[in-house]
C-alpha positions as CSV (number, residue, x, y, z in Angstrom):
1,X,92.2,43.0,133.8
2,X,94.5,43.5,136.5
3,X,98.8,43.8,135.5
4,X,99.1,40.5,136.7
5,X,96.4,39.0,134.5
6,X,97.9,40.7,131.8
7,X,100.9,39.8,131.9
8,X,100.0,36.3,131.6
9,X,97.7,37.0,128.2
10,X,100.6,38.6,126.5
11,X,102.5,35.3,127.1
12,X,99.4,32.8,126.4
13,X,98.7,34.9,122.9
14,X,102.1,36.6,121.9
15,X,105.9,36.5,122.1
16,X,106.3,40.2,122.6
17,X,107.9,39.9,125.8
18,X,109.9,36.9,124.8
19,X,110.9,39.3,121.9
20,X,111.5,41.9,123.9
21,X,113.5,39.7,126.8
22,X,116.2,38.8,123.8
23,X,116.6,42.1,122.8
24,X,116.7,43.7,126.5
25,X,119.7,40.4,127.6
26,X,121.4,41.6,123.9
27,X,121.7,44.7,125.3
28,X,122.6,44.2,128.8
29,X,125.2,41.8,127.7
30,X,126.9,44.4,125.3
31,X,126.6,47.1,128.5
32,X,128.3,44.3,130.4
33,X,131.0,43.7,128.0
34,X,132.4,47.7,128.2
35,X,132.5,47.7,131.7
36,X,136.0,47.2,132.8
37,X,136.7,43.5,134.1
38,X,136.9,44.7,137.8
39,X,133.6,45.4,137.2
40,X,131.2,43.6,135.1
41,X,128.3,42.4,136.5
42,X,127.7,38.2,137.2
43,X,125.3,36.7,134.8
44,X,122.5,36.5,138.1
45,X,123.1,40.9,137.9
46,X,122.5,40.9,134.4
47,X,119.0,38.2,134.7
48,X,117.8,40.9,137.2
49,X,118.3,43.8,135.0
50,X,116.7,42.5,132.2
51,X,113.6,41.0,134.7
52,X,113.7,45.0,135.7
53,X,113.2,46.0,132.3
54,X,110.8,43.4,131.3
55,X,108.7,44.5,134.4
56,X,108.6,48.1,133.6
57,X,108.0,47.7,129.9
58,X,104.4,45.2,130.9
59,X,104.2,48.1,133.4
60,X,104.0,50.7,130.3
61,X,102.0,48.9,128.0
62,X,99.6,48.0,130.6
63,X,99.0,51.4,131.8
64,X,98.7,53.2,128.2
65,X,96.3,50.4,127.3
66,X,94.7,51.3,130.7
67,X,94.1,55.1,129.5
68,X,92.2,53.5,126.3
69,X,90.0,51.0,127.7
70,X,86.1,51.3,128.9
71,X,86.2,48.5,131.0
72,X,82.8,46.8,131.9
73,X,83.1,46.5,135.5
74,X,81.1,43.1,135.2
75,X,83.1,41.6,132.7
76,X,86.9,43.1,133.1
77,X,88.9,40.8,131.5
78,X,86.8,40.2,128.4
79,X,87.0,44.2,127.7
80,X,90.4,43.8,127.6
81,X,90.7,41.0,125.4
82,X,88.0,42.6,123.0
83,X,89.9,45.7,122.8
84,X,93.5,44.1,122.5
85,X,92.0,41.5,119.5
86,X,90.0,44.1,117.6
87,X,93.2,47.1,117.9
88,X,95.5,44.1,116.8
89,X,97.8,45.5,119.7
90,X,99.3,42.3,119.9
91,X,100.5,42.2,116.0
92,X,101.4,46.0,116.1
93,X,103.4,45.7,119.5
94,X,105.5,42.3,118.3
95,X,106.4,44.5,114.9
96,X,107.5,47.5,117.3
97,X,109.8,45.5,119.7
98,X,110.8,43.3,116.8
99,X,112.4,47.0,115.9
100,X,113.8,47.9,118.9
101,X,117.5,48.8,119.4
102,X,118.6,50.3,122.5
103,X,121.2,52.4,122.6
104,X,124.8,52.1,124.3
């Protein structure tokens, strides 16, 4: 399963990075707010940061997951799915982002 391939599963079978999206815009908001007025950031500046840190956090789960997998080079994406339904990754990473607070 290739990142791009993965992304989309996470967002067909789970609503970790829609979880994660809310708490990322939370924060960036709240980083927003202390800047001084001169300069806060427009609300597109803010939608890119969050896209940034949506991006990297697929990147980081994608690549740990990477480290753990035996993919069957004839049969990729079923590996993946295999190992992500019989870990429960899915269920444990929605409970870890549902407890995420990043920090000012």
């Amino acid at each position: 399963m290739d990142r791009e391939e993965f992304e989309t599963y996470l967002n067909a079978n789970s609503r970790v990075v829609a979880i994660f999206r809310s708490h990322a815009l939370a924060y960036q908001h709240r980083k927003n707010r202390q800047r001084a007025t001169s300069k806060r950031w427009s609300e597109t500046a803010v939608a890119r940061a969050v896209d940034k840190m949506v991006s990297q956090f697929i990147d980081n789960v994608y690549d740990k997951l990477k480290a753990n997998i035996k993919e069957n080079k004839f049969q990729p994406y079923d590996s993946w799915a295999y190992f992500i339904e019989t870990n429960n990754v899915l269920d444990n990473l929605e409970d870890t982002v549902a407890e995420i607070d990043f920090e000012d």
